[in-house]
N, C-alpha and C positions, 0 to 999 in steps of 0.2 A: 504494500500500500504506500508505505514513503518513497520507496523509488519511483512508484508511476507519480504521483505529487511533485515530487522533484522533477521528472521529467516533464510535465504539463508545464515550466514555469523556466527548461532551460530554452536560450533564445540558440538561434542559430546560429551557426559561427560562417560570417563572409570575408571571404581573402579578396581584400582589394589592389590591385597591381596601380602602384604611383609612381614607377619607375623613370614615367617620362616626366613625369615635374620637377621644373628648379627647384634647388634646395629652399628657395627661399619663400616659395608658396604649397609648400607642402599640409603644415597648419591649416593654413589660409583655406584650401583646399577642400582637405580632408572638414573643416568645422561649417565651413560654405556649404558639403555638402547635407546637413543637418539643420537645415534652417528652420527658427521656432522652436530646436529642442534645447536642451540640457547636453553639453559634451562633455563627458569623463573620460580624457586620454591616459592611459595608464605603459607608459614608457619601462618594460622589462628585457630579460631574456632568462633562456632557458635552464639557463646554467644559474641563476638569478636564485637563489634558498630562498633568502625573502622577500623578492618577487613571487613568489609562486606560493607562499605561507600566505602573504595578503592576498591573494585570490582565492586563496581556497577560504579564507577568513572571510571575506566579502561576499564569498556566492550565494548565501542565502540571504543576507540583504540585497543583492544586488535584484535578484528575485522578486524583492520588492515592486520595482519600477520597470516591469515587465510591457505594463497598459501604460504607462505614464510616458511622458514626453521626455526621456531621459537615453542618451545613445552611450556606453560605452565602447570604446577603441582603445589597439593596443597595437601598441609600436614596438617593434625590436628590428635588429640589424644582422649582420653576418658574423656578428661572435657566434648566436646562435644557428646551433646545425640545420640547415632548412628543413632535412627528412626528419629529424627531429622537431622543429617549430612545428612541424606539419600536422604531427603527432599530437602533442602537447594541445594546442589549440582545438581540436575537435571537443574536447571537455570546456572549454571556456567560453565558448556560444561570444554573441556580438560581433565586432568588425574589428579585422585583422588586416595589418602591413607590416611588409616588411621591408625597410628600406635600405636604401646601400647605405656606405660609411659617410659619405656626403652628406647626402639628408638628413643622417643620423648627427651626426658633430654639428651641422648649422645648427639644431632645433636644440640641442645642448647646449651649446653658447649662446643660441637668442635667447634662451628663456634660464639663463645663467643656472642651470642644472650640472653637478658633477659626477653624481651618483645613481644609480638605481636601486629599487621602485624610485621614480618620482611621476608626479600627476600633474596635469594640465585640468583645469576645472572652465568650461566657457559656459557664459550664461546664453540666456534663447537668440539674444542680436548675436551669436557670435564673438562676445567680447572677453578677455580672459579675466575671471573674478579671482580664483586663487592658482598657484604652485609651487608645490611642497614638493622635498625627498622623504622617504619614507612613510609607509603607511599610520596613517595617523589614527586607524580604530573604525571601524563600523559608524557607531554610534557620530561621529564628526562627519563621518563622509553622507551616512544619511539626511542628516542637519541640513548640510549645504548643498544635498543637492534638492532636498526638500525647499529648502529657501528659497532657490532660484525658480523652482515648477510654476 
């Protein structure tokens, strides 16, 4: 009974090819294409322990905002093994990229990030409201992303 529950509530996981966009409209982009919702970029990789500890922490809030106007995406680059991201990702439902090391280093230096996990948070215009390294808790990330709905 809990697994079909769970299942009714996981979203489906899309691989989006960005390959051909400048580094510098990648963002821009990917939150462009979400217009009126809530963006949760969540910036890991595979190899990532506490990347992958906040996901599985988040999955059943995340569950939450399944009907609601809220998009999570997840960004990784070629540390991570692609047959492997391939893998991994089918359990994480939402929207997946994988960018080259370009893409990846522009969006770390714009958004002066050093580390991973770090999150990108956009509100409905598109505008960016918070970003943080490391997961900050369930309870915080439902807040705000409730705040912006």
């Amino acid at each position: 009974q809990k697994v079909v529950e769970l299942d009714k509530f996981k979203s489906p996981t899309v691989v989006n090819d960005i390959s051909s966009v400048p580094d510098d409209k990648v963002i821009e982009t990917i939150v462009s294409k979400h217009k009126n919702k809530v963006v949760f970029i969540d910036l890991w990789a595979t190899w990532c322990a506490p990347c992958i500890d906040a996901m599985q922490e988040f999955r059943s809030t995340k569950s939450k905002f399944h009907d609601k106007d809220a998009v999570f995406v997840y960004l990784t680059n070629g540390s991570s093994p692609r047959k492997l991201w391939e893998e991994k990702i089918k359990g994480i439902g939402g929207e997946h990229y994988y960018l080259s090391g370009a893409q990846w280093e522009f969006i770390m230096n714009q958004f002066e990030l050093e580390y991973i996990p770090s999150y990108l948070l956009f509100n409905k215009k598109g505008e960016i409201i918070k970003k943080y390294t490391g997961f900050p808790g369930n309870d915080e990330v439902k807040e705000m992303i409730n705040g912006l709905l």
